[in-house]
N, C-alpha and C positions, 0 to 999 in steps of 0.2 A: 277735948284739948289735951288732956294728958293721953291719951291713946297716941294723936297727932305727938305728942312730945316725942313718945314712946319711938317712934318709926320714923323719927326725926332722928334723934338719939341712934336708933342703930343702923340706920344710915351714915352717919357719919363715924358709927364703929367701923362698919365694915370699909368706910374709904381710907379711914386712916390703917387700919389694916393692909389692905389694898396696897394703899402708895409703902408699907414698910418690907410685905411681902410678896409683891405681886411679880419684882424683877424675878426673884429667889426661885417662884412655882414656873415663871416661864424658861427659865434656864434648866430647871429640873427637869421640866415637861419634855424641853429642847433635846436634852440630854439621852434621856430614856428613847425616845424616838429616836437618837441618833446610833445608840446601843442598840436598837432591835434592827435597823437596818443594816447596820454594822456587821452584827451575826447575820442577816440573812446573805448579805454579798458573800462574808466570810463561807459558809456552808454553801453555797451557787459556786463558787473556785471552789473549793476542795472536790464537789462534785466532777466539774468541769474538768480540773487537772485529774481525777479515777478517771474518766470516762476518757479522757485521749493516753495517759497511760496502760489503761486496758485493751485500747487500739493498738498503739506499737507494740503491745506485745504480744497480741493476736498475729498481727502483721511479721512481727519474729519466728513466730512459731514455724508461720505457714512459711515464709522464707528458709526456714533448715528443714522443713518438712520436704520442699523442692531441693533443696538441696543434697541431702540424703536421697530420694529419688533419685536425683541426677547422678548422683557419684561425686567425688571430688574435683574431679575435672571443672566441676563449674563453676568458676570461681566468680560468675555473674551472683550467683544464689548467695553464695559467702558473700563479697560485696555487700549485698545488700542488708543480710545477716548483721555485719561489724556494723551498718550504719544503724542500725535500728538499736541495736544493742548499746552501742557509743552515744546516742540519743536518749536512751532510757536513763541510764547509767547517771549523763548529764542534767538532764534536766527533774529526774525522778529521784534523785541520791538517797531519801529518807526511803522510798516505796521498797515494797518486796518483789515488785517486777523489775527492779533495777540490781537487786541481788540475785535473783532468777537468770536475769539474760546474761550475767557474766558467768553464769557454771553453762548454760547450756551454747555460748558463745566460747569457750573453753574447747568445747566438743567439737565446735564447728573447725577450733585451730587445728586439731587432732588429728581431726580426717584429714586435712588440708596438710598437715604434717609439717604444721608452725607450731613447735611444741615451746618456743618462746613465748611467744606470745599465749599462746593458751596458759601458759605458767603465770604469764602478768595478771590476767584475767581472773587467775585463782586465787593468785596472792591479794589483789584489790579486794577479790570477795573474803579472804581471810584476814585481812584489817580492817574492816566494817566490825567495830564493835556491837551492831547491834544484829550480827546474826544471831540465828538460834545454835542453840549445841545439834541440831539435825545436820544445820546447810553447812557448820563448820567441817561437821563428822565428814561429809558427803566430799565436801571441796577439798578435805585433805587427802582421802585415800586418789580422790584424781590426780589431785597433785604429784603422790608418791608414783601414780601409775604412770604421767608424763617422765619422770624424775628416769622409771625405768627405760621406759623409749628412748631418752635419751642418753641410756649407758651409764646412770648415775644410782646404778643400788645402793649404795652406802648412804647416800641421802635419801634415799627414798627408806630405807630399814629403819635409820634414824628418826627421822618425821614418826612413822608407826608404832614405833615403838614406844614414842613420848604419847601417843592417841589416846586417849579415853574412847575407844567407839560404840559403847552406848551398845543397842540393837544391832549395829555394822558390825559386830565379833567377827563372825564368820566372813565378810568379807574383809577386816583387816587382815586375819591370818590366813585366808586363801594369800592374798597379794605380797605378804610378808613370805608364802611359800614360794610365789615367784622370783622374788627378788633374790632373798637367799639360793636357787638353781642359778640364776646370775649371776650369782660370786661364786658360784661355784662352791655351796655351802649343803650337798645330799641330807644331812640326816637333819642342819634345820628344818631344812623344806618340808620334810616328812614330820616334826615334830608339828609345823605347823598348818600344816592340812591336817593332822589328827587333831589340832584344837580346833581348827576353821570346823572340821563335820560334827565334835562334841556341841560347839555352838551352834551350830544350823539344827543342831534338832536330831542325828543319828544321818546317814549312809545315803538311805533311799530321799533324803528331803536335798540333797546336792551331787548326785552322780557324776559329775563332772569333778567334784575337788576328789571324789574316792579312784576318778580315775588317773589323776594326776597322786594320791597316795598313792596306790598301787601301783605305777611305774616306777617306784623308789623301793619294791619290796624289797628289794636286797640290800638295801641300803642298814647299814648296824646300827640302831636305836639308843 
């Protein structure tokens, strides 16, 4: 009888248990299972939104890739270019394919010789706080190079001049040598082709900026 007591007794512990915490374990239980599925939905979209972002900009690529094949004239390819690029851009804002398709969407104005527009393109990707010091370096010397096509050395000197560029030395003061023959400025240009080739490493590693020095041989140092 007292065994019976016994399992009598904790029977009735565990109901009154029970009725004090059973709401508590199934709301916890409820919970946890609604967090794990929660993350699983959450990680299936982020998957889902890589994998169609990595579409359009596959589909970008290969759209300026025709395009460039084509030449300019095709303003079908560009088209297509802007819409995919304006899509990324929209809907991928945080992603690195959406700060991608605006420098190489930039290119596409270029050719196209919409250097407005290709300047929007740069500047949008130059107010993204969250580029790298690489895509900043990269997007400004374009910029400065649009800046030129458009007869605007003085800003474009300016921009370079304020540049940290990192690894791009040598292509900063190559481009700072062009701008400066733009204004009409010989022995900048020549001071700065001889730092563009100290940065590239010596003469033979850029033949092309030593061949733009040496057109200025005569020029007074």
């Amino acid at each position: 009888m007292a065994e019976l007591r016994t399992e009598e007794e904790q029977l009735q512990a565990l109901k009154g248990w029970w009725q004090e915490n059973g709401k508590s374990l199934v709301l916890g239980v409820g919970l946890a299972v609604a967090l794990v599925l929660g993350w699983q939905g959450w990680q299936a979209r982020q998957e889902q939104q890589a994998a169609t972002a990595s579409a359009l900009y596959q589909n970008l690529t290969e759209a300026i890739r025709l395009q460039q094949a084509s030449g300019a004239a095709d303003e079908g390819q560009a088209a297509t270019a802007r819409h995919l690029a304006e899509q990324l851009k929209t809907d991928f804002t945080k992603a690195s394919y959406a700060r991608y398709a605006a420098l190489m969407l930039a290119a596409v104005e270029v050719k196209q010789g919409e250097y407005d527009a290709a300047l929007a393109e740069l500047d949008w990707l130059l107010a993204d706080a969250e580029n790298t010091d690489s895509l900043v370096r990269v997007a400004t010397l374009r910029k400065a190079a649009v800046l030129q096509q458009q007869g605007k050395a003085d800003q474009g000197v300016t921009l370079l001049e304020a540049l940290d560029a990192g690894s791009y030395e040598a292509e900063k003061q190559e481009l700072l040598g062009d701008l400066y023959l733009s204004q009409g400025k010989p022995v900048e240009a020549r001071q700065a082709y001889d730092a563009a080739l100290v940065a590239a490493g010596g003469e033979s590693n850029r033949p092309l900026i030593k061949i733009k020095r040496d057109d200025l041989a005569g020029v007074n140092s």
